[in-house]
N, CA, C and O of each residue as an XYZ file, in Angstrom:
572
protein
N    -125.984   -199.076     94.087
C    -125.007   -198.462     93.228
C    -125.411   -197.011     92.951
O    -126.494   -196.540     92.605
N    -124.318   -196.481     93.184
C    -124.783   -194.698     92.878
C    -124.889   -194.459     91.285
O    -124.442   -195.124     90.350
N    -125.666   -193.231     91.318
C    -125.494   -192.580     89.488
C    -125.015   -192.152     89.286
O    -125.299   -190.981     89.536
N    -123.803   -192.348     88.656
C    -122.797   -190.866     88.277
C    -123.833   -190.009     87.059
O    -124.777   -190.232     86.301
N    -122.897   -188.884     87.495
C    -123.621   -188.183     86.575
C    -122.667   -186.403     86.098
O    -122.459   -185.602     87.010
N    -122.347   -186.167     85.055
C    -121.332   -185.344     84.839
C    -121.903   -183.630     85.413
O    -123.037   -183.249     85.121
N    -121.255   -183.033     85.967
C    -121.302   -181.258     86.283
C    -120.695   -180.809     85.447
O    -119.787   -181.417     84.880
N    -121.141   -179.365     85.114
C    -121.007   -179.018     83.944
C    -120.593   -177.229     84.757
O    -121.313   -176.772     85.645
N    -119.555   -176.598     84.310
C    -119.403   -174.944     84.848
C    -118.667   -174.594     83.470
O    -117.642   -175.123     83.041
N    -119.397   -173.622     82.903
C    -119.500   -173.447     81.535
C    -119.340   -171.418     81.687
O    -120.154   -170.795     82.368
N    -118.324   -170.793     81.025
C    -118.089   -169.956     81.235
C    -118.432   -169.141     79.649
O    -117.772   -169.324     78.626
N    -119.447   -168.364     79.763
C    -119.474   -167.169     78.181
C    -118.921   -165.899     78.743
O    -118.838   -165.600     79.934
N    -118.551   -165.193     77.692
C    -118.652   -163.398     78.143
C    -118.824   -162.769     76.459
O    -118.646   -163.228     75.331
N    -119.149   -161.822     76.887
C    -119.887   -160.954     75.655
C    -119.273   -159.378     75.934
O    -118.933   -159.060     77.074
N    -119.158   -158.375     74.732
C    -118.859   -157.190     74.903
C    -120.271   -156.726     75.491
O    -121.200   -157.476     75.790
N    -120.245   -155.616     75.574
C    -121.543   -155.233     76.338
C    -122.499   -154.031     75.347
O    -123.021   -152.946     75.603
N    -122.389   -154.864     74.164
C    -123.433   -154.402     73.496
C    -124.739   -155.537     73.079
O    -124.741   -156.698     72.670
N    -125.762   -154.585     73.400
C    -127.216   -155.113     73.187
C    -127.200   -155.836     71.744
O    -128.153   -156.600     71.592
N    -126.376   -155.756     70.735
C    -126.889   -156.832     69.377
C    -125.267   -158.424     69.881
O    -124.619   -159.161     69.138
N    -125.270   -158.292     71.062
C    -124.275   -159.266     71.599
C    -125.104   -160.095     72.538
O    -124.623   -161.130     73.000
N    -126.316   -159.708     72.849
C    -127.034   -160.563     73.556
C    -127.324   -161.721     72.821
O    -126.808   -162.705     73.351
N    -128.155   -162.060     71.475
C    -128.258   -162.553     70.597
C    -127.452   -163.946     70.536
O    -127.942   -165.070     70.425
N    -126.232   -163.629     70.625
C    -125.262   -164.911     70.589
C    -125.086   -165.714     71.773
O    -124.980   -166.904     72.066
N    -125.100   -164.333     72.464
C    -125.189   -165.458     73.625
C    -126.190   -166.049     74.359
O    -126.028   -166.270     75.560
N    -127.419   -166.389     73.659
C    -129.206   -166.838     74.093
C    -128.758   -167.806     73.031
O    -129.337   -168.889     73.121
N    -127.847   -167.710     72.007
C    -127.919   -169.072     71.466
C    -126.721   -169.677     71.902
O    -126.505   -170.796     71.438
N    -125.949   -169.240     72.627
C    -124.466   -170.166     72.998
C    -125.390   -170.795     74.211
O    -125.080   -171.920     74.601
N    -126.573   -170.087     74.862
C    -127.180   -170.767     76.201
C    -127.961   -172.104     75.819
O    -128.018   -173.150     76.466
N    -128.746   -171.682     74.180
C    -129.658   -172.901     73.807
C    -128.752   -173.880     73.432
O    -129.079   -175.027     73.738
N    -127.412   -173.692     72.692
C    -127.088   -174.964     72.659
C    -126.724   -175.423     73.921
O    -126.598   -176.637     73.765
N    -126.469   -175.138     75.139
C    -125.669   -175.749     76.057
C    -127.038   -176.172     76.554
O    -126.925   -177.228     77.177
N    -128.324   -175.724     76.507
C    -129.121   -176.738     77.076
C    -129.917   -178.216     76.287
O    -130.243   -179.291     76.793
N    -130.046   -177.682     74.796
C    -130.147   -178.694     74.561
C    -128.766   -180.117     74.362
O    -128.876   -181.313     74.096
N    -127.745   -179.371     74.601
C    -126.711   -180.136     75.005
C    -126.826   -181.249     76.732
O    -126.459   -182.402     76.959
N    -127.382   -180.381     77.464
C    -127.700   -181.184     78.765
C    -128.703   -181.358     79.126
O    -129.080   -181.232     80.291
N    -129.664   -181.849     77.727
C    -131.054   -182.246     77.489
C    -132.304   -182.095     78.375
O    -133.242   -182.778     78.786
N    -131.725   -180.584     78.470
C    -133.063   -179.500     79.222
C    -134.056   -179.396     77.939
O    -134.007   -179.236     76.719
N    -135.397   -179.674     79.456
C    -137.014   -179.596     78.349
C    -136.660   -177.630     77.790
O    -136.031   -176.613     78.083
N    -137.524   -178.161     76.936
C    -137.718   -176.713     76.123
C    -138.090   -175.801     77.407
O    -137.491   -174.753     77.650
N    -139.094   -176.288     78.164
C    -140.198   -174.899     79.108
C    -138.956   -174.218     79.855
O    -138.843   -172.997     79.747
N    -137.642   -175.223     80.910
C    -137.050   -174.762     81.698
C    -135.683   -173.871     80.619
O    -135.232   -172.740     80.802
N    -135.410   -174.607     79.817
C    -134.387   -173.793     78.718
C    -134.804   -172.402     78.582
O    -134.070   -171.415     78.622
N    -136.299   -172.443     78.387
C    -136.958   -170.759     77.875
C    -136.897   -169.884     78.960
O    -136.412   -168.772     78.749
N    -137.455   -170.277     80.539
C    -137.316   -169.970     81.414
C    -135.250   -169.320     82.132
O    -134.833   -168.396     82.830
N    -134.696   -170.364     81.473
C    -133.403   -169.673     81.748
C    -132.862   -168.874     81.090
O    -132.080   -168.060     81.579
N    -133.261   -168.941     79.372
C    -132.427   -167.885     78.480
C    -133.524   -166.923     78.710
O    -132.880   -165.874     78.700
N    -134.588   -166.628     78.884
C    -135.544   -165.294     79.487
C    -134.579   -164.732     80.484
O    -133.992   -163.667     80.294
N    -134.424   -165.505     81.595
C    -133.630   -164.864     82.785
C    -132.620   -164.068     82.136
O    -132.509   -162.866     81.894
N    -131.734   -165.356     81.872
C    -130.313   -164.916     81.353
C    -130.261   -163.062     80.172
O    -129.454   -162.139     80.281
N    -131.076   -163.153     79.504
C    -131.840   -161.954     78.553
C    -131.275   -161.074     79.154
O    -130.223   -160.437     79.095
N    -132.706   -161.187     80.119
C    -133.308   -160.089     80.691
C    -132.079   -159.631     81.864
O    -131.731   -158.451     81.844
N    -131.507   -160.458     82.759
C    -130.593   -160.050     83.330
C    -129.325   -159.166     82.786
O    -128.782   -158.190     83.304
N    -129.040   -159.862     81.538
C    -127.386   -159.004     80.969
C    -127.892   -157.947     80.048
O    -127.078   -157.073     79.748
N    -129.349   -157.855     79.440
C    -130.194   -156.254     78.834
C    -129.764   -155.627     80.378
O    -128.891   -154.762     80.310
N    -130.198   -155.906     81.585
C    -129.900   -155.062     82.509
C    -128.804   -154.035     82.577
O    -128.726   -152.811     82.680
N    -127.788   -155.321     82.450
C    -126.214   -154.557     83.023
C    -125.838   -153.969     81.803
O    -125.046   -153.030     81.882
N    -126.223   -154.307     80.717
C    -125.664   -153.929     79.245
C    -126.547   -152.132     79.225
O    -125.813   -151.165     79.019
N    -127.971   -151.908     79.435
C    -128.761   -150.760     80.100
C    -128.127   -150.082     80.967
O    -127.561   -149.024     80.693
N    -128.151   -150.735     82.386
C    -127.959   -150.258     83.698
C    -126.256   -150.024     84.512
O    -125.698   -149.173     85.205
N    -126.023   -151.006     84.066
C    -124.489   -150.834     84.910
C    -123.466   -149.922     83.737
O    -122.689   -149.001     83.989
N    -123.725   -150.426     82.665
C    -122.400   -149.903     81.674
C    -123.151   -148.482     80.671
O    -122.766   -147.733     79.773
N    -124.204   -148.663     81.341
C    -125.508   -147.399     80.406
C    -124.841   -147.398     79.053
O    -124.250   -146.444     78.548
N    -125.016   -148.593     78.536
C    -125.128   -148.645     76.986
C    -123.682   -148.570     76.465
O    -123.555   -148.701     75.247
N    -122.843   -148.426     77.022
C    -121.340   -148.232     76.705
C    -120.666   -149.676     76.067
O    -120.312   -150.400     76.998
N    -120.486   -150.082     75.167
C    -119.607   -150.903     74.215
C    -118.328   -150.544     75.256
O    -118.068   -149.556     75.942
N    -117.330   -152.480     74.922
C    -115.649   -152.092     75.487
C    -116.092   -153.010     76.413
O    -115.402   -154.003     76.186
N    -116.943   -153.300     77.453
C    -116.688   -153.888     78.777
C    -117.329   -155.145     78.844
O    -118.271   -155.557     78.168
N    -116.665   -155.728     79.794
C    -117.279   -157.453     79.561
C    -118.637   -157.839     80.654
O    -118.824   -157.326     81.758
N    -119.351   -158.720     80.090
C    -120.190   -159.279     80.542
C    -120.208   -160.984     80.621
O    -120.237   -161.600     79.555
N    -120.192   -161.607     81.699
C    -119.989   -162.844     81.636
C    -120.585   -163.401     82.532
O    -120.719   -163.087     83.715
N    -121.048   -164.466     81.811
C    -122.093   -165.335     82.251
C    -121.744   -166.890     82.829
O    -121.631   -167.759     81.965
N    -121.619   -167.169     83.827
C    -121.526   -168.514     84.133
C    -122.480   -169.574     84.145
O    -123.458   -169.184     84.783
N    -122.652   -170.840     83.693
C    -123.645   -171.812     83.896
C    -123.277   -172.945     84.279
O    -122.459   -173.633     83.669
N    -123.985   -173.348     85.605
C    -123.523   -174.276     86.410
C    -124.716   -175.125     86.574
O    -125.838   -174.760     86.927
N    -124.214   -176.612     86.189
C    -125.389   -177.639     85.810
C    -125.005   -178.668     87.013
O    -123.900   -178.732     87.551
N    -125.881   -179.277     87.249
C    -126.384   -180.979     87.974
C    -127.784   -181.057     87.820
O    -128.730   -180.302     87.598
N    -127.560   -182.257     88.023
C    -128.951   -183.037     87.792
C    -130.273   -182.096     88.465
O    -131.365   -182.101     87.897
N    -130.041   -181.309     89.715
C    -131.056   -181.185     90.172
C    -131.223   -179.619     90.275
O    -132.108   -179.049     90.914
N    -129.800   -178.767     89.226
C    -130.403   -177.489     89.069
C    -129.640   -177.004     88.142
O    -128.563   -177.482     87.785
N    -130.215   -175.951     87.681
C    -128.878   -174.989     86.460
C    -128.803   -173.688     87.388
O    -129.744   -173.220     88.028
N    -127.893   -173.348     87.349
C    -127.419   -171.941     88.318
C    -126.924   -171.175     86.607
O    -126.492   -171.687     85.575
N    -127.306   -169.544     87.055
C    -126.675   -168.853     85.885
C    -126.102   -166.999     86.865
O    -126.763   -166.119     87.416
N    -124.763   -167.178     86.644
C    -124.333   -166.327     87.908
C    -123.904   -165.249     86.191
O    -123.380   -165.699     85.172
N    -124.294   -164.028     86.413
C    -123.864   -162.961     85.193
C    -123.407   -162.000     86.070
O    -123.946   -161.625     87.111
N    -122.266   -161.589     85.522
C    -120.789   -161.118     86.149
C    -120.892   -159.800     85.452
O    -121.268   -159.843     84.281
N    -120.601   -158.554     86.014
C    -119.810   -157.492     85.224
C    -119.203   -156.075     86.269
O    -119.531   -155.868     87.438
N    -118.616   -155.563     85.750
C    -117.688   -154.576     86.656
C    -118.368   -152.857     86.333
O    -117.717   -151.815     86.406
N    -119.637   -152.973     86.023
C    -120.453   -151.678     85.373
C    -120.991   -150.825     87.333
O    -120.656   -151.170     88.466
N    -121.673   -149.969     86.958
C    -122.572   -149.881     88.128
C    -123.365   -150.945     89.341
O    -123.965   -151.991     89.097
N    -123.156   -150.332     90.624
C    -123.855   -151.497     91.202
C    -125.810   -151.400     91.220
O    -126.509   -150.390     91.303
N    -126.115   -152.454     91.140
C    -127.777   -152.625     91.188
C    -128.012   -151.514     92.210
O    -127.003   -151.003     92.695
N    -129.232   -151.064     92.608
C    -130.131   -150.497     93.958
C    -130.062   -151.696     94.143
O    -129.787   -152.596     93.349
N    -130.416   -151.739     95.634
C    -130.762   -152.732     96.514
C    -132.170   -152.739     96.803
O    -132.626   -153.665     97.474
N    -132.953   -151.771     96.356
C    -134.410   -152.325     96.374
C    -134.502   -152.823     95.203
O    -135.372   -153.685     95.324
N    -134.065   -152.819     93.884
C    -134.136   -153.074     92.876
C    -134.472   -155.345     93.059
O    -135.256   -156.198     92.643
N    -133.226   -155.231     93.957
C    -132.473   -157.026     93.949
C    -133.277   -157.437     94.980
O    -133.839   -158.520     94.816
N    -133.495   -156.769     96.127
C    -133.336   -157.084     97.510
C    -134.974   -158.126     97.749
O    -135.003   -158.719     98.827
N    -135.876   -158.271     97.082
C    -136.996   -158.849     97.452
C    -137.677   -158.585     96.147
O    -137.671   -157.674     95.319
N    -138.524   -160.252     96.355
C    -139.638   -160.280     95.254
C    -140.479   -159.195     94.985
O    -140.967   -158.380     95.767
N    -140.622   -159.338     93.283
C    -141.414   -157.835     92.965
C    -142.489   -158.680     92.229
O    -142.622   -159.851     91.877
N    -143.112   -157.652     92.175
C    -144.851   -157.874     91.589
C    -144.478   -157.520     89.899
O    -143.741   -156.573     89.627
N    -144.835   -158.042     89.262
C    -144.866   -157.383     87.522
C    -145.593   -155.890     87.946
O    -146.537   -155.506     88.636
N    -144.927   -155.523     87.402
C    -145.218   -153.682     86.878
C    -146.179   -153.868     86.045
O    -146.131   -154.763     85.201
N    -147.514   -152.775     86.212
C    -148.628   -152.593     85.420
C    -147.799   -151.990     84.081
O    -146.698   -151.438     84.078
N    -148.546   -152.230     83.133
C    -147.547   -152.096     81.950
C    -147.975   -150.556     81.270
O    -147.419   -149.952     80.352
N    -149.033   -150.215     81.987
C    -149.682   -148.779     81.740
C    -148.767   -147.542     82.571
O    -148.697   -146.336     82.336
N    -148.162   -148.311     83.546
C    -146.912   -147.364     84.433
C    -145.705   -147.631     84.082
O    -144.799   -147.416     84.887
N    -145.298   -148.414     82.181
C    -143.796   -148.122     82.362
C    -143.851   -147.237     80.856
O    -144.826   -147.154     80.109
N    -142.960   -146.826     80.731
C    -142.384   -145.711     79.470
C    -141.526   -146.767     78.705
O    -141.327   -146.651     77.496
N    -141.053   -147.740     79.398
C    -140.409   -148.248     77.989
C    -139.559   -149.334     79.044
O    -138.658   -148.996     79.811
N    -140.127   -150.785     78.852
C    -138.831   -151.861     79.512
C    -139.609   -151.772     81.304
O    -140.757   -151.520     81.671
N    -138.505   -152.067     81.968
C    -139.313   -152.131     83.488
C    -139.404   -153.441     83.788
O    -139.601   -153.752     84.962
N    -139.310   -154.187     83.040
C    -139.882   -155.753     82.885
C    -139.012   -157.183     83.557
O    -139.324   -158.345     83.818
N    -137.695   -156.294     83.660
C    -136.440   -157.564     83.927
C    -136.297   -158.078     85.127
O    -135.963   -159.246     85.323
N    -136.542   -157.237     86.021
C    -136.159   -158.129     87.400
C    -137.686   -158.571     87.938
O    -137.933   -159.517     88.686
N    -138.548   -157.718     87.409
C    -139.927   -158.688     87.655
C    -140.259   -160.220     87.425
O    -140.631   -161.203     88.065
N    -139.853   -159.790     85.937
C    -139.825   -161.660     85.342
C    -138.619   -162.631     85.726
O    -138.524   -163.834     85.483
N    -137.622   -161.702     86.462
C    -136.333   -162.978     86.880
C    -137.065   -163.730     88.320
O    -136.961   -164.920     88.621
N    -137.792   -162.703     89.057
C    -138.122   -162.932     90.544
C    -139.004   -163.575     89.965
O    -139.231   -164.415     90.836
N    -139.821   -163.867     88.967
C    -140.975   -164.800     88.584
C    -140.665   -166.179     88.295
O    -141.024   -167.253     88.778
N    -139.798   -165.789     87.253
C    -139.293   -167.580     86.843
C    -137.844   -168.148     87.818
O    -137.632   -169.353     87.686
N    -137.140   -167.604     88.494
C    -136.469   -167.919     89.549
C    -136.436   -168.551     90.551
O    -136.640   -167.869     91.555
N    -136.156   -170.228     90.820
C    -136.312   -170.553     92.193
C    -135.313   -170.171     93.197
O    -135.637   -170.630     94.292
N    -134.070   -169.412     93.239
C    -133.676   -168.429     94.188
C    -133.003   -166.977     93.376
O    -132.920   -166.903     92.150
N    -132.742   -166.336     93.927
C    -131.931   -165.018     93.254
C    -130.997   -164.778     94.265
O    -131.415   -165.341     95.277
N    -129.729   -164.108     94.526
C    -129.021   -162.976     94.979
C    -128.370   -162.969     94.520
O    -127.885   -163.861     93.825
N    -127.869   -161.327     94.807
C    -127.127   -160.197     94.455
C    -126.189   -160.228     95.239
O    -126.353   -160.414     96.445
N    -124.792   -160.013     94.562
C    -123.475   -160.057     95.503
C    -122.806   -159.383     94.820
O    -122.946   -159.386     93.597
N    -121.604   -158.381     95.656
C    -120.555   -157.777     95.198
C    -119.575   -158.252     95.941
O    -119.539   -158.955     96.951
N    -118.653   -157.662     95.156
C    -116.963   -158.310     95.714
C    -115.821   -157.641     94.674
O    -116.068   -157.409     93.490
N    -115.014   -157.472     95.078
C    -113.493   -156.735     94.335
C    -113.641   -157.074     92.909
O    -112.885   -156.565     92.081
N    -114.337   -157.698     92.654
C    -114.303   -158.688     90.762
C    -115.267   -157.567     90.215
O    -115.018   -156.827     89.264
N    -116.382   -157.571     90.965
C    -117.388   -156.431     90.404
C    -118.578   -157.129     90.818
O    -118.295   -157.847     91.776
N    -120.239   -157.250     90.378
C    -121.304   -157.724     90.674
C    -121.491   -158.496     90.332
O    -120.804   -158.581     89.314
N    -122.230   -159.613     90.485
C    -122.695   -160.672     90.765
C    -124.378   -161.103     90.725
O    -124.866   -160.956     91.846
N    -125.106   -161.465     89.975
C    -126.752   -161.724     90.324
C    -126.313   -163.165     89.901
O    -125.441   -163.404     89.066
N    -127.050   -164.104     90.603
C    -127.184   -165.578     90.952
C    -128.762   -165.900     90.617
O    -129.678   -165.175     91.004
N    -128.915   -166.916     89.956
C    -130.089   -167.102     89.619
C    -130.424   -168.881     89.372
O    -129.938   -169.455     88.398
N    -131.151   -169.492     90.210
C    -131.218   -170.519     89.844
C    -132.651   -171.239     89.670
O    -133.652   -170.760     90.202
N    -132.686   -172.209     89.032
C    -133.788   -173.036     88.142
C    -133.847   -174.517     88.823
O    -132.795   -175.154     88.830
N    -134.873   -175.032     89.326
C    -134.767   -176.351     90.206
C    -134.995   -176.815     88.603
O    -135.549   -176.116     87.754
N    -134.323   -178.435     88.345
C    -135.050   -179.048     87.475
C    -136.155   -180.549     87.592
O    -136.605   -181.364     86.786
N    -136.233   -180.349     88.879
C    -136.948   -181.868     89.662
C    -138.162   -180.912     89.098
O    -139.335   -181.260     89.234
C-alpha cells in the first residue's frame, strides 16, 4: 500500500522593503512548523530565504520600496524548494554561477555574506530568468 502524503506550493510576496523581511521569516516559520520541519532544516531555510530576498531587496531594486518580492515554497516529503521571484536587476553570473567559499570577513566593508551561506546550506541552487523577471531556486533535501 502506498503513503499518501499531501504537497504543499505556498505562495508569499512582500513590498521590497528590508523591515518586510521580518514577516515574512515568520510567515516561513509558521509554514514549517506547520509541515513539521525539525528546527535545524527550518533555520537552514529561513537563513536562505533571508539572505536571498536582503539580496534583491539590496541588489536588484537597490533599496527602492513599491516593488514585489515573492517567494514560493514547495514541499514533499523528500524536499522543500524555495524559488524567490522579483522583476529588480539581474544577478552577475559569477555572483550565481558556482559554489563560493565564505568571504574572509576582514575583506568585506559591510554584508558579502548571502550567496556564500545560500551555496553552504543549499542542496541545489539556480538562477533563471524569463519575461516574469528572476528567479533563484533553492532547495533543502529533508531525508
Amino acid at each position: 500500500m502506498e503513503t499518501e502524503y499531501k504537497q504543499y506550493n505556498i505562495r508569499l510576496s512582500i513590498d521590497s522593503r528590508l523591515e518586510q523581511v521580518r514577516v515574512l521569516s515568520g510567515a516561513l516559520r509558521g509554514i514549517g512548523k506547520e509541515l513539521e520541519l525539525s528546527d535545524d532544516k527550518l533555520g537552514q531555510l529561513e537563513l536562505m530565504m533571508v539572505e536571498a530576498v536582503n539580496n534583491v531587496i539590496e541588489h536588484a531594486y537597490q533599496m527602492q520600496g513599491g516593488n514585489d518580492v515573492q517567494v514560493r515554497v514547495d514541499y514533499s516529503p523528500a524536499a522543500v524548494h524555495l524559488i524567490i521571484s522579483d522583476s529588480g536587476h539581474t544577478m552577475p553570473e559569477a555572483v550565481h554561477s558556482e559554489a563560493r567559499d565564505m568571504p574572509n570577513p576582514e575583506d568585506l566593508p559591510e554584508g558579502g555574506w548571502g550567496m556564500g551561506l545560500i551555496h553552504l546550506l543549499a542542496d541545489s541552487i539556480r538562477y533563471s530568468i524569463d519575461a516574469k523577471g528572476n528567479h533563484l531556486h533553492v532547495s533543502k533535501q529533508l531525508g
